[in-house]
C-alpha positions, 0 to 999 in steps of 0.5 A: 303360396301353396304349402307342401309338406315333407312327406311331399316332398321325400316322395319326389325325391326319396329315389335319390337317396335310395329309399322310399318315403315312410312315416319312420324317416321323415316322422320326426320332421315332418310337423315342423318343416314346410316346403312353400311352393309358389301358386300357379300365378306365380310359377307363369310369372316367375322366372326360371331364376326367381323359382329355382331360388325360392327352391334352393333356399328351401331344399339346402338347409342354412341357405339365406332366402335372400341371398342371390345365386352368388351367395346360394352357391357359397351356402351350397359350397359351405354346407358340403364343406361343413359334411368334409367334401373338399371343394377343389379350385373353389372359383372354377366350382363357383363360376361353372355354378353360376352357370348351371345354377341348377345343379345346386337343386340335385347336388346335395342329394347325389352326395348323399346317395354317394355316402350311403353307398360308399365305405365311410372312410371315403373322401370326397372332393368337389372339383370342375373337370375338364377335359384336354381333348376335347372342349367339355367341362363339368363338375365331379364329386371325386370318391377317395380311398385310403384302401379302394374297397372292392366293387367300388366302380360298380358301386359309382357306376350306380350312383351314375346311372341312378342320377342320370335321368333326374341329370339329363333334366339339368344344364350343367352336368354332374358325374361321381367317379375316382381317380384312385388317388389317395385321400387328401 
């Protein structure tokens, strides 16, 4: 296994949670936390499944490393409702997650960069989306306000298009938008 640090690892995924990788925000975890990477043996022999389960446990804190996709996508679920995310319909959630694993790679750090960027009275919810015109579904962090703040759009806008190409790299897909509707 090949060991990564932290450090390593902010730097890959420090555009997500709009800041660059420095010594003062990762030197407080960066000696006692290690990302183990499988050798290169391994990555051929792998399945996409084994690896991304090896990643999900490492990348999403409190994920039992044993657990299957089923019980990394109630750990993934649990960990957003834990940072009060509102998990809207959970079985749709959970079976759209099933089917595009994947997303559970990404979806911690768009929240993130969501809270960052947003008023810290927003809501948000976790919910499947489908569309009634057409047939299209995927999964969408709702942003609520009790008083919408100005440039919200704007400001979703650019936690969209920031996400977009790491997205366009996924199966499923992921938007952050709101329906102005108020929090629940």
């Amino acid at each position: 296994m090949l060991r990564v640090t932290l450090t390593d690892v902010e730097s890959i995924a420090g555009f997500l949670e709009g800041r660059s990788a420095s010594e003062d925000s990762i030197s407080s975890v960066k000696s006692a936390h290690w990302l183990t990477l499988p050798t290169a043996e391994a990555w051929i022999s792998s399945t996409w499944g084994e690896l991304q389960s090896h990643l999900i446990a490492q990348l999403i804190p409190g994920v039992d490393r044993t657990a299957d996709l089923s019980g990394q996508i109630d750990e993934a679920l649990y960990w957003l409702a834990m940072r009060e995310v509102r998990i809207e319909n959970p079985v749709e959630v959970r079976a759209y997650l099933l089917r595009y694993s994947d997303l559970l790679l990404v979806i911690p750090a768009i929240w993130k960069k969501a809270v960052a960027l947003l008023s810290p009275s927003t809501q948000f919810s976790l919910a499947l989306y489908r569309d009634p015109e057409i047939q299209d579904e995927y999964l969408t962090l709702y942003a609520r306000q009790q008083k919408y703040e100005e440039g919200i759009l704007d400001l979703i806008h650019t936690i969209n298009v920031e996400c977009e190409e790491l997205l366009s790299q996924f199966s499923g897909w992921f938007i952050t938008t709101t329906d102005f509707r108020r929090p629940k």
